[in-house]
C-alpha positions in Angstrom: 0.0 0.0 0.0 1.0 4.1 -0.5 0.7 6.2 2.4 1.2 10.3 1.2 1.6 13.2 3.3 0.6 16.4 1.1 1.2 19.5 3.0 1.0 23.2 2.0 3.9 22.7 -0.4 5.6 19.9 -0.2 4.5 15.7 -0.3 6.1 12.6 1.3 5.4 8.7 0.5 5.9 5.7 1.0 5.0 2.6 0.3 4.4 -0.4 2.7 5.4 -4.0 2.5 4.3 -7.0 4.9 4.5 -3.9 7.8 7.6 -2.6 6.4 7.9 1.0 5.0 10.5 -0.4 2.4 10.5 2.9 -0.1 10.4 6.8 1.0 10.7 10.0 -1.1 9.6 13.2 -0.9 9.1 16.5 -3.2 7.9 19.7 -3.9 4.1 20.0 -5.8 2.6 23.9 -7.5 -0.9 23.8 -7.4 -1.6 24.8 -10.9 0.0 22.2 -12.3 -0.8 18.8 -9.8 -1.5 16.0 -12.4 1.9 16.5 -13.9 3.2 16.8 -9.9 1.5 13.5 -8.9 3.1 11.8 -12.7 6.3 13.2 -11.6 6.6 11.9 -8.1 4.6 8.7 -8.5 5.8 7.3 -11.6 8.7 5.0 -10.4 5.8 3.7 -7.9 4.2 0.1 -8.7 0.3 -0.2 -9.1 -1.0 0.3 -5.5 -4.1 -1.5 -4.1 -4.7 0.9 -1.3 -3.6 4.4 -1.1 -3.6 6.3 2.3 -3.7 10.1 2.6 -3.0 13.0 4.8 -4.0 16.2 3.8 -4.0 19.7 5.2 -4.0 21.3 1.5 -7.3 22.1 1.1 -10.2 20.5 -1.6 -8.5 21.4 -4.9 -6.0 19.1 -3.8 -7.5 16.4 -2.5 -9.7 16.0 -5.8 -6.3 16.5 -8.4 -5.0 13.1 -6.2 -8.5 11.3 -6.6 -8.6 12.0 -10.0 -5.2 11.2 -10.4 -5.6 7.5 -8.3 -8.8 6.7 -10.7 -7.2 7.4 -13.7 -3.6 5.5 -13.2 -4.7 2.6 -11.0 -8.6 2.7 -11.3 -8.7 2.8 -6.9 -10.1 5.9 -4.7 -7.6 7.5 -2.1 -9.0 7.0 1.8 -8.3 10.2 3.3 -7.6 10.4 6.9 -9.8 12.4 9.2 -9.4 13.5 12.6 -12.0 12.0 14.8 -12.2 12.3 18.3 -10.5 8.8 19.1 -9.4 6.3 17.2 -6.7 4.1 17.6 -6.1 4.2 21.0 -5.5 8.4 20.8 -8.1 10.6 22.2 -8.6 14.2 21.0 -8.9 17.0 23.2 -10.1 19.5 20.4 -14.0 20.5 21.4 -13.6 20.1 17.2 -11.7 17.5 16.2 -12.1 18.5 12.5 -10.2 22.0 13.4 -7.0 19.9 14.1 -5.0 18.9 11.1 -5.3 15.6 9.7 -1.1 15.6 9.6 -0.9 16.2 13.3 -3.5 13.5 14.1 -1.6 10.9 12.1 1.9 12.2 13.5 0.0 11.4 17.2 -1.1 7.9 16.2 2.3 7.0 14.9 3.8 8.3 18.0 1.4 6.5 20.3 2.1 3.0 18.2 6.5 3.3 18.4 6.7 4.6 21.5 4.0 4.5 23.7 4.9 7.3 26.2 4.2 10.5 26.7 5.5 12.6 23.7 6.3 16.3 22.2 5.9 16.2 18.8 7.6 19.3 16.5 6.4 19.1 13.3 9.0 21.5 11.6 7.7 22.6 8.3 6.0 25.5 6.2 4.3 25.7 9.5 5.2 24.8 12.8 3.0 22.7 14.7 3.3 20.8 18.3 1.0 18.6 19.8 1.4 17.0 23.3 0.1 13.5 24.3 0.2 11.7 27.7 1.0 8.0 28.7 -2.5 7.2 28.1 -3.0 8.1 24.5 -4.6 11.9 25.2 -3.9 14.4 23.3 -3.4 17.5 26.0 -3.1 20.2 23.4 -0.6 21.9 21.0 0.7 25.1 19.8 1.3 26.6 15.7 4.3 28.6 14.7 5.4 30.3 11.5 7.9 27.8 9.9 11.6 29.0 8.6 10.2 30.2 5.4 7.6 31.7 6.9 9.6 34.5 8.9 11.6 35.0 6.2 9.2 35.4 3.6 7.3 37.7 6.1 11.2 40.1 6.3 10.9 40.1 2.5 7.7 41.5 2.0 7.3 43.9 4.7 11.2 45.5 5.5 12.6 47.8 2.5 16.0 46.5 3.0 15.9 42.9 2.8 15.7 41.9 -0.5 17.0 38.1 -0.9 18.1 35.4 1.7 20.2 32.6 1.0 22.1 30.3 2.9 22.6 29.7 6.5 24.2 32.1 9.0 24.8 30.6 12.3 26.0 33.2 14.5 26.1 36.6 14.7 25.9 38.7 11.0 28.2 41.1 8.9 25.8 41.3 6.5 21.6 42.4 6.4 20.7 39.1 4.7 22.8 36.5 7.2 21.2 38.7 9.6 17.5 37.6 9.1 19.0 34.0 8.6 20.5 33.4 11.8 17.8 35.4 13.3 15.0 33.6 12.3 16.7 30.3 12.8 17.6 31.2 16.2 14.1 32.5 17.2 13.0 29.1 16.4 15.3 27.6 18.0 14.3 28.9 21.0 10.5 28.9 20.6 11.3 25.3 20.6 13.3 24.6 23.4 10.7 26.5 25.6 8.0 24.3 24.3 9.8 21.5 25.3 10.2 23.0 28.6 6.7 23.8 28.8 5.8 20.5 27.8 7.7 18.5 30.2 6.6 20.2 33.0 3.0 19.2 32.1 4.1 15.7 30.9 6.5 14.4 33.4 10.4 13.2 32.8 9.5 10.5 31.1 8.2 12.7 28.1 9.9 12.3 24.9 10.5 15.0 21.8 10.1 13.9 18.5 11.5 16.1 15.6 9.2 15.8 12.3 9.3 17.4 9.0 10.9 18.8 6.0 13.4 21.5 8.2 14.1 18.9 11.3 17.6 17.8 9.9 18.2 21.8 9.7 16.7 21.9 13.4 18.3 18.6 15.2 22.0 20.3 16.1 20.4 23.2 17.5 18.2 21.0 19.9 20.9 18.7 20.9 20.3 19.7 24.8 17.1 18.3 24.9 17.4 14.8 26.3 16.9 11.7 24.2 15.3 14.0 21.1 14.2 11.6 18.8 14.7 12.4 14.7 11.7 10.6 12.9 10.8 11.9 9.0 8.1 9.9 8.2 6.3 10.0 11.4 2.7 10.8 9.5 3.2 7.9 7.0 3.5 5.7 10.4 0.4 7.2 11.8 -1.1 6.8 8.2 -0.3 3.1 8.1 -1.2 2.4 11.7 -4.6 3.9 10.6 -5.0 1.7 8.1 -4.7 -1.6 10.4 -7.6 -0.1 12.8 
């Protein structure tokens, strides 16, 4: 079977083999031009039976894949939906449909590896954190404006920041290392105080897991929290655990 993980702008698969994730890729999609995305990314993928899917990237999307799955191998995508509990995770959204179908998978994947309490950063275009007890509840989260996000933000809105490139890990010479190593260090520690935060509520038996497409770019500056755990295809877990309920 495929699991797929479409976000805002990016899309990780995999596909799954007697409970093994035994292929894993990732890329870029542009909404105005999906079908050729989905032929891009997809076409070194054999003819799936099942096709698993979390995404937070709105209708258009969703129906460019369903088209796309009827066409090439004649099957209808399942799309994963937050529900209040399922799996042995309980929500504690009043609305379980407000919290995003990626973060609901990333908390059943966590709940079936590890099985204690967890922090779960989902580093992407976005931020997001979600926090989830011993016992399978989910006790809340937090969103954040992702790497791009700040910078972008710079860009459009300060006169004298025209371009950023690179990385710039300390302090700058330069306006455009500047607004790198700031905005990397402001989440930097907008992370480390959630973890703070989190363990407090959680207890020290709490683990951190580190998700998405900028965690590599992340993991050296969270090195002091303990036992940080680096796992990229968390949601395609939580996709595939989904699929055995």
């Amino acid at each position: 079977m495929l699991t797929i993980d479409i976000g805002n702008s990016g899309v990780k698969w995999g596909i799954w083999q007697e409970d093994q994730l035994i292929l894993a890729d990732d890329g870029r999609y542009e909404k105005e031009s999906l079908h050729a995305t989905f032929d891009e990314i997809f076409s070194g993928a054999p003819r799936q039976d099942t096709v698993w899917v979390s995404c937070v990237a709105g209708h258009d999307v969703e129906q460019a894949l369903i088209d796309w799955t009827n066409k090439e191998w004649s099957i209808e995508p399942i799309f994963l939906r937050t529900a209040s509990e399922f799996g042995g995770v309980s929500n504690i959204y009043p609305l379980p449909e407000e919290h995003g179908a990626d973060r609901w998978a990333a908390l059943l994947g966590a709940k079936k590896l590890y099985d204690v309490p967890v922090c779960i950063l989902d580093v992407g275009t976005a931020v997001t954190v979600d926090l989830m007890d011993v016992g399978g509840v989910h006790r809340g989260g937090r969103i954040m404006p992702g790497l791009d996000m700040m910078r972008n933000s710079l860009l459009q809105n300060t006169a004298g920041v025209q371009e950023v490139e690179g990385d710039c890990p300390g302090f700058a010479i330069n306006t455009a290392d500047a607004v790198t190593s700031g905005t990397v260090h402001m989440l930097q520690a907008g992370l480390l105080e959630v973890c703070e935060s989190a363990k407090e509520r959680l207890g020290d038996e709490m683990r951190v897991i580190l998700t998405g497409g900028t965690a590599e770019k992340m993991l050296p500056l969270l090195e002091q929290i303990e036992g940080i755990l680096h796992e990229p295809h968390l949601v395609l877990y939580g996709l595939y655990y989904a699929s055995e309920q």
